[in-house]
Residue, then its C-alpha position, 0 to 999 in steps of 0.5 A: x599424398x594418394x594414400x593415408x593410412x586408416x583412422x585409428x592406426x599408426x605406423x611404428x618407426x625406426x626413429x620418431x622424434x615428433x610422437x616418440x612413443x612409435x619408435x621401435x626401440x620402445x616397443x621392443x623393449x617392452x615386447x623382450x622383457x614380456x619374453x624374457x619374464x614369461x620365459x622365468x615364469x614358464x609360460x610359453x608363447x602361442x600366435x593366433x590368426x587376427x580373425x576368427x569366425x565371429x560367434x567365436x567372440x560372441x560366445x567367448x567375450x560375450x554378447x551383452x560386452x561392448x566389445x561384441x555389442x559395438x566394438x568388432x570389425x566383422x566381415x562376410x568373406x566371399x564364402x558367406x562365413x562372418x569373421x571378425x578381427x580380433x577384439x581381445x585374445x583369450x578367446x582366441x587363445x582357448x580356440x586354439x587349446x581346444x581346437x589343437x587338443x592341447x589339454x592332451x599334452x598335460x595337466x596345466x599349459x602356460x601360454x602368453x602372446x603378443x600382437x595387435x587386436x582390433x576394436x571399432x571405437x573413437x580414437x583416443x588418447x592411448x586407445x587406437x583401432x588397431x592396439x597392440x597387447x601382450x598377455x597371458x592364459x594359465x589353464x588347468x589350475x584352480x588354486x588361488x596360487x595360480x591367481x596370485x601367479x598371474x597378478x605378480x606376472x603382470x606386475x614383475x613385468x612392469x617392475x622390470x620396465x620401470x614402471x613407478x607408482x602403479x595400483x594394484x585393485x582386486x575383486x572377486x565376482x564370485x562363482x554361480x552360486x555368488x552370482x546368483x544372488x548378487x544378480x537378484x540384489x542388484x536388480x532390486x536395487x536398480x529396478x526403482x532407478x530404471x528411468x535414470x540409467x544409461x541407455x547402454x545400462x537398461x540393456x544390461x540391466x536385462x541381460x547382465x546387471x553386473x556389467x552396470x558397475x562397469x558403466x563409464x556414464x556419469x548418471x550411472x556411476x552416481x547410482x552405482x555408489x549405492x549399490x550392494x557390494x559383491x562381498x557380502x553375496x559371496x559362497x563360502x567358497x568363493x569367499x574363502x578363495x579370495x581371502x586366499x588370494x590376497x593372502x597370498x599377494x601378502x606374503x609375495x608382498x604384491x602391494x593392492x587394494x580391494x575395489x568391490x565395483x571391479x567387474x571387468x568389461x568381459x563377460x566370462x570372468x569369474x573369481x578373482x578380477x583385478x586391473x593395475x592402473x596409473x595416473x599417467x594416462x588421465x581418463x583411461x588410467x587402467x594400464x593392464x587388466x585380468x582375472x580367473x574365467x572357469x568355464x570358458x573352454x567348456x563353453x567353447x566346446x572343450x574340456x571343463x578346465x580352470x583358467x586364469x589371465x591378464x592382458x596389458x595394452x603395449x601402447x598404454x605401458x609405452x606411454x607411461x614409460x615416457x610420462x615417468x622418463x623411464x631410463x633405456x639403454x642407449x641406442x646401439x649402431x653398427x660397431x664398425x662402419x666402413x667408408x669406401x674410397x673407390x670401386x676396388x675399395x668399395x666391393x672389398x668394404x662390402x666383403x669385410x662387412x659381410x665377414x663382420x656380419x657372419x661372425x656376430x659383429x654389426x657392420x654396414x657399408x657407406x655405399x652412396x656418398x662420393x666424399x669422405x667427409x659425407x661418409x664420416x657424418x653418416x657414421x656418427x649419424x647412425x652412432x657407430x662405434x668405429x668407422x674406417x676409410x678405406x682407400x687403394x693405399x689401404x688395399x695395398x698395404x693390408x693395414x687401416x686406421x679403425x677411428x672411434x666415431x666420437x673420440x676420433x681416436x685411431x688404432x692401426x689393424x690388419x684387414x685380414x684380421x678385422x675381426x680379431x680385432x674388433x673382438x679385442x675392442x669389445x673384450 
């Protein structure tokens, strides 16, 4: 074949029998419960362009991240401004909040968005250079309510596709103060390992010790075991937030579990961080993901305001619906389906579909086959309920036989009353 589609990407199909984690129906199943969830929990759905200018995403994930450091797909447009593809969306999303002057408008904004996102990594199982991710951005509130809120969003949204034998891992990363003195113990305790550290982690040693914890080299998990936690570094207020926290997940009973090495890869968490993993995927088993990052609008040039989120790849939840054989409803065809014997036949077929259609009924229109038999086995291919065969004696008399798809059972009724009738089918 001339053309290919690009490494790292994929093409979502009406049906995919071979990789059935493309067929569309999975994605929209997955896309309508984060609409309908997010819906009861009044967040509000926001759409950003797929580039921005790139030191939107320096400034906003953060230069000493993977995702800036080597992860972007940037580009100098004709007007020699350097844009990048999305990597992630809360950067985008906070532009777009300081950019519209949405703070104006209230005192806290609930948003959530779904869309494709864009990283320059090796192709792997479950991660793709264009992914796909749903998530959500609450701003203005600084209680650990508003924390809890974001994990039990995440998790309702799991709960309602299926989802089984999830973990829940919380963390906090502290505020400055936290920070602060965690950055000095850290230091001090990888200073005399500095020759056995990552390349990648002698860089962050120098610019954000805290993202080593992260670090997915094996040499630098081994000293990871025995560095100093988070939790004994903590401000009082730091720590009193995130006993709060998994207070509160207690009395929503939001089953977790607490992991002092949870960094998260982003630069601009701070407070409460947390991912959701399976073991469904294998190695890369961190199925949905997020935290509070207070001070990221203000860093963008916007108002200092609070800010809590999680993002979740579509791709990874999709394959774990199929790992665990999620159970989804039954694929639905046209109700109706109309075979046309003739010409004549064949443009009043055409009409009574497009009546069907304006009055809420699906229908379609054999409008290729020459032989009934053709035509009946398009319709149980593409699962109607009914199908008729209409012919000039059914044109004559106003009346035809409507035959179940599959119990080839018939019922007799008027074209003029088509859809009366269907709707007295369906009742």
């Amino acid at each position: 074949m001339k053309f290919q589609i690009p490494k790292g990407t994929f093409d979502i199909l009406p049906d995919c029998a071979e990789e059935p984690w493309r067929a569309s129906a999975l994605w929209q199943k997955v896309e309508e419960t984060v609409r309908e969830t997010a819906n009861e929990y009044n967040y509000k759905e926001i759409r950003t362009p797929i580039y921005e200018r790139t030191e939107l995403f320096d400034r906003g994930v953060g230069e000493s991240s993977d995702i800036v450091a080597k992860e972007m797909f940037t580009f100098i447009d004709k007007g020699g401004r350097s844009l990048s593809l999305r990597p992630e969306g809360t950067a985008s999303v906070m532009r777009a909040f300081v950019e519209n002057n949405l703070n104006q408008q209230g005192s806290v904004h609930k948003f959530f968005y779904i869309g494709p996102m864009f990283r320059y990594e090796r192709p792997q199982s479950g991660r793709y250079r264009q992914f796909h991710q749903f998530g959500a951005e609450a701003i203005g509130n600084s209680s650990p309510e508003q924390d809890a809120e974001v994990i039990d969003f995440l998790c309702q949204i799991y709960k309602r596709l299926g989802l089984k034998n999830l973990k829940v891992r919380v963390n906090t990363v502290g505020d400055p103060e936290s920070r602060a003195h965690f950055r000095t113990a850290l230091i001090d305790y990888f200073r005399p390992h500095f020759d056995l550290l990552s390349a990648d982690s002698k860089i962050r040693f120098e610019k954000n010790p805290l993202r080593i914890l992260d670090s997915k080299d094996s040499r630098d998990k081994e000293l990871v075991q025995g560095a100093p936690s988070i939790l004994t570094h903590l401000s009082p207020a730091a720590k009193a937030h995130f006993q709060e926290v998994c207070n509160l997940l207690d009395q929503i009973q939001v089953p977790y579990e607490i992991d002092d090495r949870i960094v998260r890869g982003l630069d601009y968490y701070n407070k409460t961080v947390f991912e959701i993993m399976t073991e469904d995927l294998g190695a890369q088993n961190t199925i949905g993901a997020g935290g509070r990052f207070d001070g990221l609008i203000s860093s963008l040039g916007g108002p200092d305001l609070p800010a809590a989120g999680f993002a979740s790849g579509l791709e990874r939840v999709i394959q774990v619906m199929l790992a665990q054989q999620t159970p989804l409803e039954e694929k639905k065809g046209p109700l109706i389906y109309f075979i046309p014997m003739g010409e004549e036949a064949r443009a009043k077929c055409f009409l009574l579909a497009t009546e069907c259609r304006h009055n809420q009924i699906t229908a379609d229109v054999e409008l290729s086959a020459k032989k009934v038999q053709a035509g009946l086995q398009n319709a149980t291919r593409l699962q109607a309920t009914y199908c008729a065969i209409i012919g000039s004696d059914e044109l004559q008399s106003g009346k035809i036989q409507l035959k179940h798809v599959q119990t080839r059972v018939s019922s007799e009724a008027n074209l003029a009353q088509i859809v009366t009738h269907l709707r007295g089918l369906t009742s």
